[in-house]
N, C-alpha and C positions, 0 to 999 in steps of 0.2 A: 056281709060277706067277709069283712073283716075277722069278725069273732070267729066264723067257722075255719077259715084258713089259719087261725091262733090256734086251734085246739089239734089240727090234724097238724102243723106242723111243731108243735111244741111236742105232742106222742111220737113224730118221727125221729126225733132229735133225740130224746130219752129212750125209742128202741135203740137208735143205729148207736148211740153211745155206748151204749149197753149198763148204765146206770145214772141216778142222777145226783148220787153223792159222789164226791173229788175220790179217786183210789189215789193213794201218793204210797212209794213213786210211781210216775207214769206208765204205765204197761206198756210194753211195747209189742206192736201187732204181729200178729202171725204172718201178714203179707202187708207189706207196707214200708214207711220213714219214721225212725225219730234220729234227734240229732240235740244235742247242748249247746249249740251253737243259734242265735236268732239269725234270718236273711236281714241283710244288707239292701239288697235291690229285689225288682221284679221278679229277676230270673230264680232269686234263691227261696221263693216264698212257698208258702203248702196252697198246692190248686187242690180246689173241689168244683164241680159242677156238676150242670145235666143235662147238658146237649145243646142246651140254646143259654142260658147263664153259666157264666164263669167265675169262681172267687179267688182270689190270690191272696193271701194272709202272710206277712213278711213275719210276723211273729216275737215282734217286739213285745217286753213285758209291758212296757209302761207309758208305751206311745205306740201305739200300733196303728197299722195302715193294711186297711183292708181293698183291696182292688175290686172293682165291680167289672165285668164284661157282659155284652149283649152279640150273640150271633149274628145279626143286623144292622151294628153301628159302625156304619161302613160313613163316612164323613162325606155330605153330596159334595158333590166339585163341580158339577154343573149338567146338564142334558150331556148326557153320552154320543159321541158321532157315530151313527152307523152308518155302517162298511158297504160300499157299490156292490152292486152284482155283478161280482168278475166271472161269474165259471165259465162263459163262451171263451175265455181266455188262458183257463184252469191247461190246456193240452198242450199251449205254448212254454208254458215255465215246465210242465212234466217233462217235457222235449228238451228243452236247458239241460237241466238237470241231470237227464238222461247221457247226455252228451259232456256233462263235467263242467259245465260255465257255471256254476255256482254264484258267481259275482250277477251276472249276466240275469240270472233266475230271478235272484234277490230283487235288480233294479226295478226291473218290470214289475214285480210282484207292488214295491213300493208305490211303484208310479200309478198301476193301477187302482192303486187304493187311496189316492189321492190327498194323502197324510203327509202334510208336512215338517212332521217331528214325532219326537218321541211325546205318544200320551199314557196319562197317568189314569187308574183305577181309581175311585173311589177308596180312600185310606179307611181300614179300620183300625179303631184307637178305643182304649176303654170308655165305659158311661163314667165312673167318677168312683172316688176315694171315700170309701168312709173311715174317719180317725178317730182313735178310741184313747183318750188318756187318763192314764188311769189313778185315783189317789194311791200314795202310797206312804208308809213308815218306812224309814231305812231302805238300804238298797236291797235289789233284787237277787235271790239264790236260790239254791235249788232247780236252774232251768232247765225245763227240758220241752222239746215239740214233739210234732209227729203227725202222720197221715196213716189212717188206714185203708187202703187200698180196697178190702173190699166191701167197706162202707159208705166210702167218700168222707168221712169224719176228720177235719182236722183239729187238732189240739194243742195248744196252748198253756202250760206248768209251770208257777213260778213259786218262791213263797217270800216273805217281808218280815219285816218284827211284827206284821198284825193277822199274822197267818199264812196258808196256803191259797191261790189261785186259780183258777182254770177256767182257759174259752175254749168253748166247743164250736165245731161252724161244720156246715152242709148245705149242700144244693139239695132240694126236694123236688124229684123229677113228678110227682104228682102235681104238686102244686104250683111249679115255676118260683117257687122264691128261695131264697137264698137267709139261711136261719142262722145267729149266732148267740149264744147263752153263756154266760160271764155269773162264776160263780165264786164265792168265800166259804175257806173252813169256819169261820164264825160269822156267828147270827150279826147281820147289819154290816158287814163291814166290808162291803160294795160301793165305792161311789168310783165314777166317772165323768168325764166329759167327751159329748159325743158331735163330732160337725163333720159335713159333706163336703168334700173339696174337687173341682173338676179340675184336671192336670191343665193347668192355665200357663205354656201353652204346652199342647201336648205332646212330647218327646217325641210321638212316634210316628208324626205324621213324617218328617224330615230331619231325621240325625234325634238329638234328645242332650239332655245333662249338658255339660259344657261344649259339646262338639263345636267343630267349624260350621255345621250346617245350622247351628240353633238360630241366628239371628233370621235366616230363612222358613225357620218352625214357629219363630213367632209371629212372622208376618203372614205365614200360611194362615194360620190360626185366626189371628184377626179378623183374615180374609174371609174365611168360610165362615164364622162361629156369629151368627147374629146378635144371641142375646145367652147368658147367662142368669140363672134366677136361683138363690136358696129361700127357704123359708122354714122358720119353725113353729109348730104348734105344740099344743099341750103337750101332746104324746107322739112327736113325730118330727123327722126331718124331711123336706121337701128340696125337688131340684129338676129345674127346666130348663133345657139348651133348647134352641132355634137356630135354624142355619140361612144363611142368606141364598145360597144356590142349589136347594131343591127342587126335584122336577118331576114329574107324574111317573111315579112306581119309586119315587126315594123316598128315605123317610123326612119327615118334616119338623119331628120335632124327636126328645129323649128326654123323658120324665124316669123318676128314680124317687123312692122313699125309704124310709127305714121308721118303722114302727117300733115305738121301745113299752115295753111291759114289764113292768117290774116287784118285784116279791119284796114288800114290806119295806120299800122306802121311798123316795120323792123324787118326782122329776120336775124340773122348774126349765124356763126359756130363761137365756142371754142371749141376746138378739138373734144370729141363727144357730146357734147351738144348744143343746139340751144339757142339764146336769142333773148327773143323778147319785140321790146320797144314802148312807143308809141304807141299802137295800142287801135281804140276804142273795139275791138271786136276780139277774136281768136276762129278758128275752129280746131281741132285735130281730123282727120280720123287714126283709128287702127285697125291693120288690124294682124291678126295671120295666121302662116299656116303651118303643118303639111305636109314634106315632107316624102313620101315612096323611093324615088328613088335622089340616093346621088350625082350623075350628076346635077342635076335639082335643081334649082333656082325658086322661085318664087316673090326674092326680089325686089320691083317698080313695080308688075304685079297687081293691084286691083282690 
């Protein structure tokens, strides 16, 4: 299943890019972003997806950070309370209301429903980070990014004393994964380092960065997050979170891979991260997935 999702997402990446040699400089798109400037944060990254994955790519040349999202990774917090059956009581508060007690409407409404505070949703927060750093000669010039709007393709242009640059990235609504292609004007002269980082603890459950609320994000975080897991193999990076308060129709678990392919050079493990050297060309398949049922596995299954 693997190989076949390699070959149809590696063809869609080389359509939507619209070729698979570097053009320099960057084109910039008929409907779309570019910018000389890399993001800084979240907010200022190039998004691509397809409905149900999201990719955020800050656009760093030489440490980048790629953001992963899942439609579904909604962070359990525990069985939801459902709400009494008030409606024999719906013609009382319409009648408030009616009459302008607003306060009056409110109370009853509250009391009726038997809540003692304010409750919270289910946080969604991203699946995890993939970070790319990259070898490099001399410092980084030439930059430039950019989104094109109606391909979903984002890009990535730098160049070094050992060439020119370029990562290409896209959501593939066929396929559900998330493809990014890292390429050199000269033959071999590709090496990186690749690792999976889940935002430990994650900013967005409760405030984030240095805020006053963070020491409350970390202990949220604890709270809910069971287990954290990387792993690497040959040709791949692996990662499984568990949550301690899951409950029938939450999910129970978030697996996440990225699968590396690469043109003419080597990929080796350091513990859980990959390096890859040499290579004129690398492919990375990413793949997220949302388990309901805490037996079940979906890790290596693409």
């Amino acid at each position: 299943m693997r190989t076949e999702k390699l070959a149809v997402a590696s063809a869609a990446l080389a359509l939507a890019a619209g070729a698979s040699a570097i053009v320099k400089p960057l084109p910039v798109p008929e409907r779309g972003f570019i910018s000389s400037k890399p993001g800084e944060t979240w907010e200022q990254g190039l998004l691509s997806g397809n409905g149900t994955v999201g990719l955020n790519v800050f656009g760093q040349p030489l440490d980048e950070t790629a953001i992963l999202t899942h439609e579904r990774m909604f962070i359990p917090l525990g069985k939801p309370h459902m709400p009494p059956d008030n409606g024999n009581r719906l013609f009382e508060i319409r009648n408030l209301i009616d009459r302008g007690l607003y306060r009056q409407a409110t109370e009853l409404a509250l009391e009726l429903s038997g809540q003692e505070g304010f409750l919270y949703h289910d946080h969604f927060v991203p699946t995890f980070d993939l970070k790319i750093k990259m070898d490099a000669k001399g410092e980084a010039k030439d930059y430039m990014r950019s989104v094109d709007f109606q391909t979903g393709v984002a890009t990535v242009q730098w160049s070094d004393d050992n060439g020119t640059y370029e990562r290409r990235s896209f959501v593939s609504r066929a396929d559900g994964l998330a493809v990014m292609q890292i390429e050199g004007s000269a033959k071999g002269s590709v090496g990186c380092r690749l690792k999976m980082k889940v935002r430990d603890p994650h900013p967005e459950l409760i405030g984030g960065g240095n805020s006053p609320q963070k020491p409350r994000s970390d202990n949220m975080y604890k709270f809910y997050v069971e287990k954290t897991t990387f792993a690497a193999e040959a040709d791949a990076l692996t990662v499984r979170q568990t949550f301690n308060h899951s409950y029938p129709g939450s999910i129970h678990a978030m697996e996440g891979i990225v699968q590396v392919v690469n043109d003419g050079g080597t990929v080796t493990k350091d513990g859980d991260e990959l390096v890859v050297k040499g290579a004129d060309r690398v492919l990375l398949l990413i793949d997220v997935e949302m388990l309901y049922d805490p037996a079940h596995t979906a890790m290596g299954t693409f």
